[in-house]
C-alpha positions as CSV (number, residue, x, y, z in Angstrom):
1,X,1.8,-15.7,-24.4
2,X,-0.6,-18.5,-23.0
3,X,-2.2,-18.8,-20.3
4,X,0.1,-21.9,-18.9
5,X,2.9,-19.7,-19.3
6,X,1.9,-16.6,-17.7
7,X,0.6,-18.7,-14.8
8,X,4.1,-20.2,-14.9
9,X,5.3,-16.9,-14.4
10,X,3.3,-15.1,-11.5
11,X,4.3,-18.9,-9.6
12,X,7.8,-18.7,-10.2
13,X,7.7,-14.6,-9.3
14,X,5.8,-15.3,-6.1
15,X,7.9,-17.5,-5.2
16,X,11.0,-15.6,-5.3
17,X,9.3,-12.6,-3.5
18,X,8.4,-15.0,-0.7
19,X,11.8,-16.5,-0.1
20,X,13.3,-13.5,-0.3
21,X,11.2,-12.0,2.5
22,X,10.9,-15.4,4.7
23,X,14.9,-14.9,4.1
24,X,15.3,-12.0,6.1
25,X,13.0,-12.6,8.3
26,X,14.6,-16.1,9.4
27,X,18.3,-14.1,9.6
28,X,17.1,-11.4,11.9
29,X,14.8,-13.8,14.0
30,X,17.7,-14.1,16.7
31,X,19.0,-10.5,16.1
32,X,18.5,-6.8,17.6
33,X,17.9,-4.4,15.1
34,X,19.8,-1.0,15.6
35,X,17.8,1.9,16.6
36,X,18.3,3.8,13.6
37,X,16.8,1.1,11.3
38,X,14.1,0.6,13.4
39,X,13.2,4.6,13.4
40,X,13.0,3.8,9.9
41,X,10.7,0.9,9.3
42,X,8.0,3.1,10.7
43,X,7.7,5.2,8.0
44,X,7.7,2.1,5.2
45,X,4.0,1.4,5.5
46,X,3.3,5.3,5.2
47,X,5.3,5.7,2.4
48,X,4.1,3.2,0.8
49,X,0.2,4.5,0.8
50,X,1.5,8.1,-0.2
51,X,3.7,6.4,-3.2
52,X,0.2,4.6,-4.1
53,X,-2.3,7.5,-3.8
54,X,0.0,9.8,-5.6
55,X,0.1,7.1,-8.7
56,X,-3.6,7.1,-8.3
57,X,-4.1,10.7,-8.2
58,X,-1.4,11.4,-11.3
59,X,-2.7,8.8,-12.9
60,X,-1.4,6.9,-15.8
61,X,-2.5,9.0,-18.9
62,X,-0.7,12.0,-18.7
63,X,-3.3,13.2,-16.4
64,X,-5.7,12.8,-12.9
65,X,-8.3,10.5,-13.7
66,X,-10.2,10.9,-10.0
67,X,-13.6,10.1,-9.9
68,X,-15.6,12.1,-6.9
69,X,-15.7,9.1,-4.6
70,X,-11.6,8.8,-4.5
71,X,-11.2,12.2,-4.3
72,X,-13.4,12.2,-0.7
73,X,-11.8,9.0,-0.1
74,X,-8.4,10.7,-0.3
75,X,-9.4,13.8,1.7
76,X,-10.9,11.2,4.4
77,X,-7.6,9.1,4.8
78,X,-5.4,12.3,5.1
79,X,-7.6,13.7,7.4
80,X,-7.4,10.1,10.0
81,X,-3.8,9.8,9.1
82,X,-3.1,13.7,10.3
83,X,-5.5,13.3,13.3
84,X,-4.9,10.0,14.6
85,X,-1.6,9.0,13.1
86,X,-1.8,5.3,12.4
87,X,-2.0,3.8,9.3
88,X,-4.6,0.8,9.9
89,X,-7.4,3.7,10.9
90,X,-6.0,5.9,7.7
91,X,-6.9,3.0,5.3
92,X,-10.0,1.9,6.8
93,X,-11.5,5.7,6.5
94,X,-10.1,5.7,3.4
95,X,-11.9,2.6,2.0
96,X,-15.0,2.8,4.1
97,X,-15.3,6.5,2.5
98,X,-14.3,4.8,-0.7
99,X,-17.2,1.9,-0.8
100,X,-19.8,3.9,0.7
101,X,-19.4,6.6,-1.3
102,X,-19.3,4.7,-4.5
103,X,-22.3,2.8,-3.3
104,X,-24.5,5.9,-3.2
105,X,-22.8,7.3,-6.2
């Protein structure tokens, strides 16, 4: 594939995740949302970070490929999220831990 192609196709990709979000987000500008859905959309940021640190920590070779820095990163971020509860504090303990660690390292 070149290079003019594969540019061609993170564009066109980007731009179809873009619409599709600016989409909802112009439909439900003048709308309530129902309870339920909104009980629901707090847990999507959440779930997202646990879907990504469990695909780190499986990795993608059969096996856990941790090195010690994301492992004390890990235990750092689950610590803040189960102590504080809020995801913008989980992930900056979790990278802070992340970066300095790896710095020493």
């Amino acid at each position: 594939m070149s290079p003019w192609a594969a540019i061609a196709i993170v564009a066109m990709l980007g731009l179809m995740t873009y619409s599709m979000r600016a989409v909802a987000i112009v439909a439900l500008a003048n709308r309530t949302i129902p309870p339920a859905v909104g009980r629901m959309l707090r847990y999507v940021g959440p779930s997202v970070l646990a879907a990504l640190t469990f695909n780190l920590a499986a990795g993608g070779d059969g096996g856990p490929n941790m090195e010690v820095a994301e492992v004390l990163a890990l235990l750092v971020a689950g610590g803040t999220a189960w102590w504080k509860k809020n995801l913008i504090l989980t992930l900056i303990a979790g990278m802070l831990t992340l970066w300095l660690v790896s710095a020493i390292v």
